[in-house]
N, C-alpha and C positions, 0 to 999 in steps of 0.2 A: 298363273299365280299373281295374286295383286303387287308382292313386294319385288318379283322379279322385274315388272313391267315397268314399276315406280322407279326403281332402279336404274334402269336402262334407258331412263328418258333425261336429258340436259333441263338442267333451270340454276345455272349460276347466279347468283343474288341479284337481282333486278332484271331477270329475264325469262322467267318462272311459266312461260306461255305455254310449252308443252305440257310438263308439269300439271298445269290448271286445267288445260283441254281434256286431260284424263282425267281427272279427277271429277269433274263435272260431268261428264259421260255416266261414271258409274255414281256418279251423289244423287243422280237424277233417279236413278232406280226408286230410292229409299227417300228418298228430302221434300219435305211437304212444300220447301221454300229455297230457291237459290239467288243469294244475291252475289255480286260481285264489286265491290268498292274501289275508289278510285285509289287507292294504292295499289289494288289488283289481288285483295285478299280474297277467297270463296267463304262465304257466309252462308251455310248449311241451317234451317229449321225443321228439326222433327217435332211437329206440334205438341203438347201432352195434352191429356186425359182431363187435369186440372188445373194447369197453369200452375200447381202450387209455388212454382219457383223457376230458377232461372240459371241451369248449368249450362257453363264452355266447357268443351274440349277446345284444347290448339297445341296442332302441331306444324312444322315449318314447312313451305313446298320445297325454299330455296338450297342449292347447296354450293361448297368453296368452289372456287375455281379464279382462270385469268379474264382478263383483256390486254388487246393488243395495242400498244400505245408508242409505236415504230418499226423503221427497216433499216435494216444495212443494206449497206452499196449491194452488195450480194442477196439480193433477197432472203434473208429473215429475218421472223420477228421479234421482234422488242416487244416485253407484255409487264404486267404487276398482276399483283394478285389480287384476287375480290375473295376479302374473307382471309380467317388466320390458316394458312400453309407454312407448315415447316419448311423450309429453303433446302434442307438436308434430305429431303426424299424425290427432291424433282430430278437429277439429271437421270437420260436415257427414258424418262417416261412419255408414253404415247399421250397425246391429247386429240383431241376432234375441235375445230376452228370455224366459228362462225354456222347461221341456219344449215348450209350446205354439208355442213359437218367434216370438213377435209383435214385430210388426216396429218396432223405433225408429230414431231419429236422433240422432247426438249434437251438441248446440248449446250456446250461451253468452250472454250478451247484444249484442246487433245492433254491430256495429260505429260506426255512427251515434252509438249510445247513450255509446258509452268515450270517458273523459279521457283526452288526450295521455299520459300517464305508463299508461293501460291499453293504448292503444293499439301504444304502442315494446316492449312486455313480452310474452312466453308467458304465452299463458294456463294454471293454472293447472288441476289436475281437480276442485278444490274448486269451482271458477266456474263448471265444464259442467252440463251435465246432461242428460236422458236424454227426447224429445218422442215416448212412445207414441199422443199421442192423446186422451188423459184430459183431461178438466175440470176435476176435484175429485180432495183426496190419497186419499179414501175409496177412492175408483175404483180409483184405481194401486194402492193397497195389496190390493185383492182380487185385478189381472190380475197383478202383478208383485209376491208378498212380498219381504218382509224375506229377503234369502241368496240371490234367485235367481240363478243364473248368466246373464251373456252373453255370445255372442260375436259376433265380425265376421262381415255379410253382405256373402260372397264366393261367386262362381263359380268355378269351373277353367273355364279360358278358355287357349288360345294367341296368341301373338303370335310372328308372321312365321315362320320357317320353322322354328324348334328350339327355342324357349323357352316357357314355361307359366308362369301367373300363377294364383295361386291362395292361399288363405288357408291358415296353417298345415303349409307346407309342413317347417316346422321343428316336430316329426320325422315327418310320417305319408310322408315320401321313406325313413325310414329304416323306418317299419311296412310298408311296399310291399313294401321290398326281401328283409326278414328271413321275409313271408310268400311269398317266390318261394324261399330258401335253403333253406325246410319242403320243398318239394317232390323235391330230391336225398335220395341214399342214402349214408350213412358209416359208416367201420369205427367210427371211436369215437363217444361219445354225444354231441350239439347239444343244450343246452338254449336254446332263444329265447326270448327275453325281453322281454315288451310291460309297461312298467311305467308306474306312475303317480309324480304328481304332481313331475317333472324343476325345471317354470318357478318349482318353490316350495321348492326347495332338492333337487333329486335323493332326495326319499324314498324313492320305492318301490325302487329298483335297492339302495337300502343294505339292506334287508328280501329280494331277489328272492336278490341274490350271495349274502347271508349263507346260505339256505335249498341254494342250488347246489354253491357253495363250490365254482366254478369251478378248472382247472390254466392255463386263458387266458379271456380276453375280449377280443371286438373289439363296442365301441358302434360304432354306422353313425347318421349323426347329417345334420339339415341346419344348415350352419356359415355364418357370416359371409361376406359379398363383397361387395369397396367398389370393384372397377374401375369406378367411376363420373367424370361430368366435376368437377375441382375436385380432385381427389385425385390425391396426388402417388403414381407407381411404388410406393416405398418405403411411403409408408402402407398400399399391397393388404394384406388379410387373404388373397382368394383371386382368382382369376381366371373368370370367366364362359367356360366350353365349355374349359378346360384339363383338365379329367379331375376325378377325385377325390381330395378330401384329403386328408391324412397329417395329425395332430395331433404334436406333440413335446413343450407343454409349453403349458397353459393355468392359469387362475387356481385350477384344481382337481385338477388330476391333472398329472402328469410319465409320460407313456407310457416302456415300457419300451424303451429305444435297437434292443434287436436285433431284439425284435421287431417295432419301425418298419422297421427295414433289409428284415428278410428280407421284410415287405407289400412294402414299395418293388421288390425284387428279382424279386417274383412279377409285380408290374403289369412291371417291365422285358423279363423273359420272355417274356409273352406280350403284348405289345404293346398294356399299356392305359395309356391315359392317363392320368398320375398328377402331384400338386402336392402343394406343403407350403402348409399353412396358416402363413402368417409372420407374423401377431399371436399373443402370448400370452393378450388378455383372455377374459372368456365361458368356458363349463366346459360339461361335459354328466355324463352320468353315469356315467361312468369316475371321477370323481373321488371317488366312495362305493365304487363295487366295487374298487377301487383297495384299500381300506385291510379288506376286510373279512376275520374269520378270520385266517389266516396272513401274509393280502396276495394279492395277483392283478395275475397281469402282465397289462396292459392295452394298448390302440392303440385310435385312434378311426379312422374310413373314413366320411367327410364326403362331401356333395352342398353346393358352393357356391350360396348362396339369396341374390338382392337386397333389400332394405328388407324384412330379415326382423324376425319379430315383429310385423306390419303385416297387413292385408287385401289387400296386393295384393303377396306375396312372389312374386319370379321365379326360376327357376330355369332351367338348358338340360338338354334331355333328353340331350346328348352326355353330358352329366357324371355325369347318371343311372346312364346304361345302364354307362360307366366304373367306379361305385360299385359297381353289380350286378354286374358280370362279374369285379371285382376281389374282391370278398366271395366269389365261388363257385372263385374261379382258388384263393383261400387255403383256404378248405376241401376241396378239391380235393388240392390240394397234403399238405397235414394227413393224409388218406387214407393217404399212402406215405410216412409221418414221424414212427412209433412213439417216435423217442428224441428229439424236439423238444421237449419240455418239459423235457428236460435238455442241451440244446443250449444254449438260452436260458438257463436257472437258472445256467449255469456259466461264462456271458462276460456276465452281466447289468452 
């Protein structure tokens, strides 16, 4: 399965090699055109029929994770993070360290050991650190240089009848999907877009758009979901198994109204389940391709993800398949809608 595999492979933000190597294995099946740019984004061309126009997908390869940035006298590691990590979910978590992928633990000092004033407090990532194994810093510094990458050791796993737990589902749900959208035929040309480095400010999409200079984009993203216990209705960003997301307006981008409408209008058509994300915080990278060249009407088409940014993000595969069917219903659609780009442009 495409999303298990995407899953299971490292690409901490600026190190996206595995990541890309699969991805280009299977783009090759379907992509009239692969290029790869120096920021190391995949630039997918599925020719059309008539050139009428000029849509992006993009979604991210990258996902959060550390690097190791020291040692103690006792060998371990000293690291930060690449990317926004809650500090409040690492201690006792597995990670994989460097190409070799060795296996560490992240820890702190013993609980036993902390003063009342350390004990009522988050710890902080300055305090943690990183138990490979080693003895001496000499050691570490040979298995694990200075810059290595790492990330969370996580499995895709399911739980109960329709949900999957798996690390990094925030975006290889949206590389999953954009590499199933490869495999259709369109009058006009699809460029897809696997870009890097999103969790460290959306660089590669600002570099992918400018080179495309897209007439639309829709990013397919995995977004926020807080139906959880302790949170109020009103606080949800999204809902677990209500379909896929609509973005309107995040900390990055302001999606173009009509063209949310008419996504909204397509999932209504054809009976896919569809929501609005009702937080504004978080961005993805609609908010680069947003501003590049002329401008670029944008829309995001979200997979709501639990204790995302974590090793053990959830997601339901209803929302999945909602995401997938709702991305193909809109290209689909596009097929038999030559003057929609000036649809749009002229009630924007």
């Amino acid at each position: 399965m495409l999303l298990k595999d995407l899953t299971e492979l490292n690409g901490v933000s600026g190190n996206e090699d595995e990541v890309r190597d699969y991805i280009k294995r299977e783009a090759v099946k379907y992509a009239d055109d692969i290029k790869i740019d120096s920021m190391g984004n995949v630039i997918c061309l599925k020719k059309g029929t008539s050139s009428c126009h000029k849509v992006m997908l993009s979604a991210h390869m990258d996902e959060v994770g550390f690097m190791v940035t020291g040692y103690t006298d006792g060998g371990a590691l000293k690291f930060s993070t690449v990317g926004g990590i809650d500090e409040r979910i690492l201690l006792g978590k597995r990670v994989l360290v460097g190409e070799k992928r060795i296996p560490g633990v992240i820890g702190s000092k013993p609980v036993h050991l902390q003063d009342m004033s350390e004990r009522s407090s988050i710890i902080k990532i300055k305090k943690m650190y990183i138990d490979i194994g080693a003895d001496k810093k000499d050691e570490a510094e040979k298995i694990a240089p200075l810059g290595d990458y790492i990330a969370f050791d996580s499995k895709y796993s399911t739980l109960g009848d329709s949900l999957i737990k798996a690390k990094a589902l925030d975006d290889r749900v949206g590389c999953s999907i954009l590499l199933e959208a490869l495999k259709e035929k369109y009058e006009f040309d699809l460029y897809v877009c696997f870009t890097v480095q999103e969790e460290v400010g959306l660089r590669g999409a600002e570099t992918a758009a400018f080179s495309v200079n897209p007439d639309l984009a829709i990013v397919v993203e995995g977004t926020t979901c807080s139906d959880v216990p302790d949170a109020k209705e009103y606080e949800y960003s999204t809902v677990l198994g209500d379909g896929a997301a609509l973005t309107i307006m995040d900390r990055t981008s302001y999606a173009n109204k009509k063209l949310v409408d008419y996504i909204k209008n397509i999932a209504k058509n054809n009976g896919i389940a569809v929501q609005y994300k009702r937080t504004t915080s978080g961005g993805n990278d609609a908010g680069k391709i947003q501003l590049v060249q002329g401008g670029v009407m944008v829309a995001s088409v979200s997979v709501p993800c639990r204790y995302i940014h974590s090793p053990v993000s959830v997601m339901s595969r209803k929302d999945y398949d909602s995401c997938l069917e709702l991305v193909k219903a809109v290209l689909k659609d596009l097929n038999n809608k030559r003057d929609i780009m000036e649809t749009l442009n002229n009630n924007c």
